[in-house]
C-alpha positions as CSV (number, residue, x, y, z in Angstrom):
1,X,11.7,0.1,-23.4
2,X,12.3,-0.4,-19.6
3,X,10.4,2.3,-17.7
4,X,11.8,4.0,-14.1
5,X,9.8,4.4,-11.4
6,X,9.5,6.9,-8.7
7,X,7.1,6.0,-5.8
8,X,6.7,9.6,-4.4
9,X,4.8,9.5,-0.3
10,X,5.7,10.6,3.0
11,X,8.3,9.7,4.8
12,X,6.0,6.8,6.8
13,X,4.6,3.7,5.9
14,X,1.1,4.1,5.7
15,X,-0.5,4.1,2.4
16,X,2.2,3.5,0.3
17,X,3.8,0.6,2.1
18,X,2.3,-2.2,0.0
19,X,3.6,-0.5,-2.7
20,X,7.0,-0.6,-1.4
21,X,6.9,-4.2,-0.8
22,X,5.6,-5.6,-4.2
23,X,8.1,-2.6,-5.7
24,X,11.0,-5.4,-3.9
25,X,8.9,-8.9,-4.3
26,X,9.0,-7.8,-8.0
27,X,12.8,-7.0,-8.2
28,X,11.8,-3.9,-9.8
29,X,14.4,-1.0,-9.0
30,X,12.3,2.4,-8.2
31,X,13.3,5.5,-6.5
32,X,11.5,6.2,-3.0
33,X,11.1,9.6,-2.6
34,X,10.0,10.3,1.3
35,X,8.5,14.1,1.9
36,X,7.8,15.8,5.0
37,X,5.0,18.9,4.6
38,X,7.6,21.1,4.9
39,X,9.9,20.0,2.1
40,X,9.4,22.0,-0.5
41,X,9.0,19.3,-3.2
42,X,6.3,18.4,-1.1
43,X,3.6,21.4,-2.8
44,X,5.9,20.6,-6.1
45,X,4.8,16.6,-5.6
46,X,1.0,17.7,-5.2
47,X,0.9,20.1,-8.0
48,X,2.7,17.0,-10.3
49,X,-0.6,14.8,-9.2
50,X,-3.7,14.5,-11.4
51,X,-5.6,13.9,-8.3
52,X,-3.8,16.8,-6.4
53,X,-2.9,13.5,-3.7
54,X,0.0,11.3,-2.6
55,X,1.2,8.9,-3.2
56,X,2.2,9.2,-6.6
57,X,4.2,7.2,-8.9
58,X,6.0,8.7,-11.8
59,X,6.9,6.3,-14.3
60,X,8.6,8.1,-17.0
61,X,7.1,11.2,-18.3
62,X,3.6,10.1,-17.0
63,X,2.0,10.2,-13.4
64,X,-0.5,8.7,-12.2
65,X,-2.0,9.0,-8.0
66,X,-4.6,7.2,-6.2
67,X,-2.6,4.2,-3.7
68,X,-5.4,1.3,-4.5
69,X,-4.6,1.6,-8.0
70,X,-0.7,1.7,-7.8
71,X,-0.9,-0.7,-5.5
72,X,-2.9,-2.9,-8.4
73,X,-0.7,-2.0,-10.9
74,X,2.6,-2.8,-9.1
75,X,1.0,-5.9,-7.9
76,X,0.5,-6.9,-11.7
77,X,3.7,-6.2,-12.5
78,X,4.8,-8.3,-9.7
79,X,3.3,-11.4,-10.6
80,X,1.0,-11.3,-7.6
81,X,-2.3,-10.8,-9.2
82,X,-5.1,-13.4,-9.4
83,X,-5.5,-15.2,-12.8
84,X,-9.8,-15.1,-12.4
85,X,-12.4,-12.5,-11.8
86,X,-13.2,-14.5,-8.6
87,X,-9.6,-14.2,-7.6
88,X,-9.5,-10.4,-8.6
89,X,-12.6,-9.9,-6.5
90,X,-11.1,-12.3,-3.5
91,X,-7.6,-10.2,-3.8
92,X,-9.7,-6.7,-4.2
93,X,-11.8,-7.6,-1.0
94,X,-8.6,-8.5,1.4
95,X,-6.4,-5.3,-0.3
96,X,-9.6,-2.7,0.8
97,X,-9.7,-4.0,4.1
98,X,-6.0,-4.0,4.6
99,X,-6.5,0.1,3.3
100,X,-9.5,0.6,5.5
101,X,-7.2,-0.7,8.5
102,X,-4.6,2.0,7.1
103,X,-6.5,4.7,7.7
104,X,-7.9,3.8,10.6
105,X,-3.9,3.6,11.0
106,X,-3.7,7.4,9.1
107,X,-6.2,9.0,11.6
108,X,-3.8,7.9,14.5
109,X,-0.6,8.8,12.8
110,X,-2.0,12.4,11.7
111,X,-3.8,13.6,14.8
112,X,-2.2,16.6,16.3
113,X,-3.7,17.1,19.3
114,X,-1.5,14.8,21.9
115,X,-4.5,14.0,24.6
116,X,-7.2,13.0,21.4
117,X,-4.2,11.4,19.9
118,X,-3.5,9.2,22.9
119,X,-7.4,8.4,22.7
120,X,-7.4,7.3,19.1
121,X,-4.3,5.8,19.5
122,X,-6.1,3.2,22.7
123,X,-9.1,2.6,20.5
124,X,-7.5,1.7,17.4
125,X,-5.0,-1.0,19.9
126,X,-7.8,-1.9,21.5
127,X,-10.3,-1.9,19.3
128,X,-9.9,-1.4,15.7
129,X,-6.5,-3.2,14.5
130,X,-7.7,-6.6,16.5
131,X,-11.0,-6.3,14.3
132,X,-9.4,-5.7,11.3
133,X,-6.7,-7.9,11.4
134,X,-9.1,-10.7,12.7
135,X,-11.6,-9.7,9.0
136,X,-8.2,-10.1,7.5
137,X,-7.1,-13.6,8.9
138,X,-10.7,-14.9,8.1
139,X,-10.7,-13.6,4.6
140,X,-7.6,-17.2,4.8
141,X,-8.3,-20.5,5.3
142,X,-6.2,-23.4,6.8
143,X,-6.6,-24.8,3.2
144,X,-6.0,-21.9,1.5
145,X,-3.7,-19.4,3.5
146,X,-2.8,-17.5,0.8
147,X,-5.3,-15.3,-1.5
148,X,-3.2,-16.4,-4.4
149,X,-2.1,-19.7,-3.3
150,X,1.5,-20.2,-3.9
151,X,2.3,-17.9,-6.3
152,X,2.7,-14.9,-3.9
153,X,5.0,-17.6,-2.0
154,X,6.6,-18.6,-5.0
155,X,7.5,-14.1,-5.9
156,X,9.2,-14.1,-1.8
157,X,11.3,-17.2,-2.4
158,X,12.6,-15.1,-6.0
159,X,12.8,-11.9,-4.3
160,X,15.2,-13.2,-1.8
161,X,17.6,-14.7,-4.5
């Protein structure tokens, strides 16, 4: 039985990006809900989570929350998951960092004070996102410049057909 899937998040990139994109690399049709705080499906979307948390992906009659492990799951489903425990360990390492440069990301996005804003916003240009994204490109290699070689390659070049 084919299962539908509802990726429930707010209406911004952020934590349930990734999601999005494997959600297309995979082909896999799935409803993208987008909430603001002051929709009211938003408390209704909360109340729905086990962990009280967005995102949350409803496949079926089941839900399930937490963004690392939908992100896992989708990225099974999507062919884009190492075949090893070295891999899985390799692929685990580079998707935490990528989530720890989200919410470094989230604090910017969800500040609501415009002057600290403003302050977090310089630091994490400045400081944080060239860091991160330089942990990120050393996590590659010239010889190996993707975590799963070509098979994450190989789901792009399908996706696009």
């Amino acid at each position: 039985m084919a299962h539908t899937y509802e990726l429930i998040y707010f209406h911004s990139r952020g934590y349930a990006e990734p999601i999005r994109i494997l959600f297309h690399v995979a082909g896999i049709e799935f409803t993208d809900t987008r909430l603001t705080r002051q929709d009211k499906e938003f408390g209704e979307a909360l109340k729905l989570s086990p962990g009280n948390c967005l995102p949350v992906l409803r496949m079926g009659n089941e839900v399930f929350c937490q963004s690392l492990a939908i992100t896992r799951f989708v990225g099974k489903l999507a062919g884009c998951d190492a075949d090893t425990a070295h891999g899985k360990l390799k692929l685990d390492m580079f998707t935490e960092t990528l989530y720890d440069l989200i919410n470094k990301y989230d604090q910017v996005v969800t500040e609501q004070d415009t002057i600290k804003k403003e302050e977090l916003k310089k630091k994490a240009y400045e400081t944080y996102f060239p860091q991160y994204l330089t942990r990120l490109e050393g996590m590659l290699s010239p010889a190996h410049p993707f975590l799963l070689r070509e098979k994450v390659r190989s789901r792009w070049v399908d996706a696009k057909k």
